[in-house]
C-alpha positions in Angstrom: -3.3 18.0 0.0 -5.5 21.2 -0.9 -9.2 21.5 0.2 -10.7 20.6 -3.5 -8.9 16.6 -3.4 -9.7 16.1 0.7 -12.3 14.8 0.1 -11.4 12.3 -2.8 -8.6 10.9 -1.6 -7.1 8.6 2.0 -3.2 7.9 3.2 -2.6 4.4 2.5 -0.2 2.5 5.2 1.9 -0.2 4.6 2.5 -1.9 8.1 4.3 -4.8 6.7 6.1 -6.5 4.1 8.4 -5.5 1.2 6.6 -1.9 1.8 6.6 -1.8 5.5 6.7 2.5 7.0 5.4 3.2 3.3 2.6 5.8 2.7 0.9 7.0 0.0 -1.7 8.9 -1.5 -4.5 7.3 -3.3 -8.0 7.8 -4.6 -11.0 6.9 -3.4 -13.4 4.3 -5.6 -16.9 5.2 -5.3 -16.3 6.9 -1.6 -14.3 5.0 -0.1 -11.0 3.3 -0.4 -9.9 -0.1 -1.8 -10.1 -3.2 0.5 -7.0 -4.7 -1.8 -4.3 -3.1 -3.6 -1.5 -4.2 -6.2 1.7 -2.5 -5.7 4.8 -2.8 -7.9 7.9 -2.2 -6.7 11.9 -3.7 -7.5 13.4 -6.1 -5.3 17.0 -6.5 -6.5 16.4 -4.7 -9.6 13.5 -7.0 -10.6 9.9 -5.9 -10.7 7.4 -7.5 -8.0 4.0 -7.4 -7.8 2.4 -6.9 -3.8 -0.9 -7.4 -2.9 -2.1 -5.8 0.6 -5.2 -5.9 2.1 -7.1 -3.4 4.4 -7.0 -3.9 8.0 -8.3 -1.1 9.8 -9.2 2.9 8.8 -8.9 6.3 10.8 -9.0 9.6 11.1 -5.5 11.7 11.4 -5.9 15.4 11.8 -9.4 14.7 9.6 -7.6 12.9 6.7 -8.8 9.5 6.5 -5.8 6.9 6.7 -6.0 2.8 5.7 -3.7 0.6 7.0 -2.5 -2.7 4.8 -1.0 -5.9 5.7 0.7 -8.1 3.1 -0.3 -10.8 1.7 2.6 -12.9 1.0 0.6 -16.0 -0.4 -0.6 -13.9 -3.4 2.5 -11.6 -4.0 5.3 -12.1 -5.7 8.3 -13.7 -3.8 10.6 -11.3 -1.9 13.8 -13.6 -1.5 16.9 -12.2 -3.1 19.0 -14.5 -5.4 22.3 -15.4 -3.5 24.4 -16.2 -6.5 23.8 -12.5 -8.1 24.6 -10.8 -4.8 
């Protein structure tokens, strides 16, 4: 990340759910980062739609990182379809 977007942007951390060990890079909304965030991703070829919410935030070598925990209630199913396996 270079000096000029340090400031603008956090590490999101996905600590559970379909995008558990994921990290990514995101922008901050007015200052700070999102308390909820959609992510789409494919699930046996099929696009999903996961919601996470913000747990907790830190400080990692002065780069501000969220973590997230699913929220299955909201998100889009994550069972696989046994027939098409």
């Amino acid at each position: 990340m270079s000096a000029d977007t340090a400031g603008t942007q956090y590490v999101a951390e996905f600590v559970d759910g379909p995008l558990e060990g994921d990290f990514e890079h995101r922008i901050l909304v007015g200052g700070k980062p999102e308390s909820r965030v959609g992510m789409v991703a494919a699930v046996d070829g099929l696009e999903s739609v996961f919601w996470y919410d913000a747990i907790d935030e830190h400080h990692v070598n002065g780069q501000l990182r969220v973590r997230f925990r699913f929220d299955a209630g909201d998100s889009d199913p994550v069972e696989s379809d046994e027939e098409n396996d």
